[in-house]
PLY file of the C-alpha trace (Angstrom):
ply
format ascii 1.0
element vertex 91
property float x
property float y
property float z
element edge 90
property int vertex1
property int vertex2
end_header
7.11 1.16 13.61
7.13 2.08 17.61
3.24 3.54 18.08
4.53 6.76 20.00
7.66 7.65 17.60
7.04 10.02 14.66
7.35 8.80 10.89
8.94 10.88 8.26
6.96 11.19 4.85
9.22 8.10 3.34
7.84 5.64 6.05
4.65 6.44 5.13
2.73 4.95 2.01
2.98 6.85 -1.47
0.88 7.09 -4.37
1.60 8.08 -7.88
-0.02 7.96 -11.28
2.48 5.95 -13.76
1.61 5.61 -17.27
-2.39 6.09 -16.30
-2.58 3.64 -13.61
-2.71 4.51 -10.17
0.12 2.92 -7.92
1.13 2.84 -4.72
4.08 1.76 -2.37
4.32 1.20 1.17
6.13 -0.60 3.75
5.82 -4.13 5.05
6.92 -5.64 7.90
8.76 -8.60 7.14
9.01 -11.97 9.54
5.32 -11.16 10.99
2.76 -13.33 9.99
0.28 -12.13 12.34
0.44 -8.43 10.81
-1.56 -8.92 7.80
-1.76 -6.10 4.77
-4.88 -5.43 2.83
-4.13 -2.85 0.23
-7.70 -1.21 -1.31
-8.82 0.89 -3.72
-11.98 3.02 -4.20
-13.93 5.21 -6.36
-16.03 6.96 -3.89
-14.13 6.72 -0.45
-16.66 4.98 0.70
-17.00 1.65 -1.18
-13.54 -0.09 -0.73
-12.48 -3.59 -2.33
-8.81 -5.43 -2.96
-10.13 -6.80 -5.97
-8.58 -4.02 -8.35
-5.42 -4.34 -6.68
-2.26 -6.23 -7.91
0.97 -6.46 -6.25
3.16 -6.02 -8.71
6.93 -5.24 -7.19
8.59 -6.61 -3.64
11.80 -6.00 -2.61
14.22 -5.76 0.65
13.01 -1.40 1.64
16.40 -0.07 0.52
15.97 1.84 4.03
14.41 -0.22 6.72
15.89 -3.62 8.12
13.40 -6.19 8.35
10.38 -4.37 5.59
10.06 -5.12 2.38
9.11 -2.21 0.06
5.78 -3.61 -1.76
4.47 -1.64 -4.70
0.64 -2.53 -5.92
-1.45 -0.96 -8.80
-4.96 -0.73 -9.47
-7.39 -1.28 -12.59
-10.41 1.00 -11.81
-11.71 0.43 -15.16
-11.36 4.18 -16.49
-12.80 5.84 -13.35
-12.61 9.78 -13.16
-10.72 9.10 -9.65
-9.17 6.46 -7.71
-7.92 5.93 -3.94
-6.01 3.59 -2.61
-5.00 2.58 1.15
-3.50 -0.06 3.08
-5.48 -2.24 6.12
-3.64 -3.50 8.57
-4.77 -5.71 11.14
-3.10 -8.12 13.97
-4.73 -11.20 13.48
0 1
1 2
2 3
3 4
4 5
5 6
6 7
7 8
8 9
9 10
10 11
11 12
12 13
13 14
14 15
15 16
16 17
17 18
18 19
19 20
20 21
21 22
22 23
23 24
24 25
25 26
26 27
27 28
28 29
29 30
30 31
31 32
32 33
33 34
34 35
35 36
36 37
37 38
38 39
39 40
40 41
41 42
42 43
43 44
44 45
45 46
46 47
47 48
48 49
49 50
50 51
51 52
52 53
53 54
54 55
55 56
56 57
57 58
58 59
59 60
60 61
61 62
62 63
63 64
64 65
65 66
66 67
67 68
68 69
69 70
70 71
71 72
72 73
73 74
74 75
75 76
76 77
77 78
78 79
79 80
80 81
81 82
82 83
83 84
84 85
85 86
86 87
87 88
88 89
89 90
């Protein structure tokens, strides 16, 4: 992504409910292993943790040269609501 160039709404990451777990997809740069991804979920927004989260699909983005599309779920043990998000950093 350029920093000053607008996204549309498929760029950006999605989240669904499928089958009672809460998933979400995103994009992924591909060839950059400085970029890294951190994908978190939370109960609260304020307490966040990977540890709930599973990767569970990668493929070439069927729009984007160069991303993968990465899909991850996560357990949050029957919570009453769940949030997810992506970190990035440049390490």
């Amino acid at each position: 992504f350029e920093p000053f160039t607008p996204v549309s709404g498929a760029d950006l990451p999605r989240a669904d409910v499928v089958s009672g777990v809460l998933t979400m997809t995103y994009p992924e740069l591909q060839d950059a292993p400085d970029i890294l991804y951190f994908p978190e979920a939370s109960e609260n927004l304020a307490d966040w943790s990977g540890d709930p989260v599973t990767e569970v699909n990668r493929i070439d983005h069927p729009d984007k040269a160069g991303f993968d599309e990465v899909t991850v779920e996560a357990d949050l043990d029957g919570a009453a609501r769940g949030f997810l998000r992506v970190r990035v950093i440049q390490d």
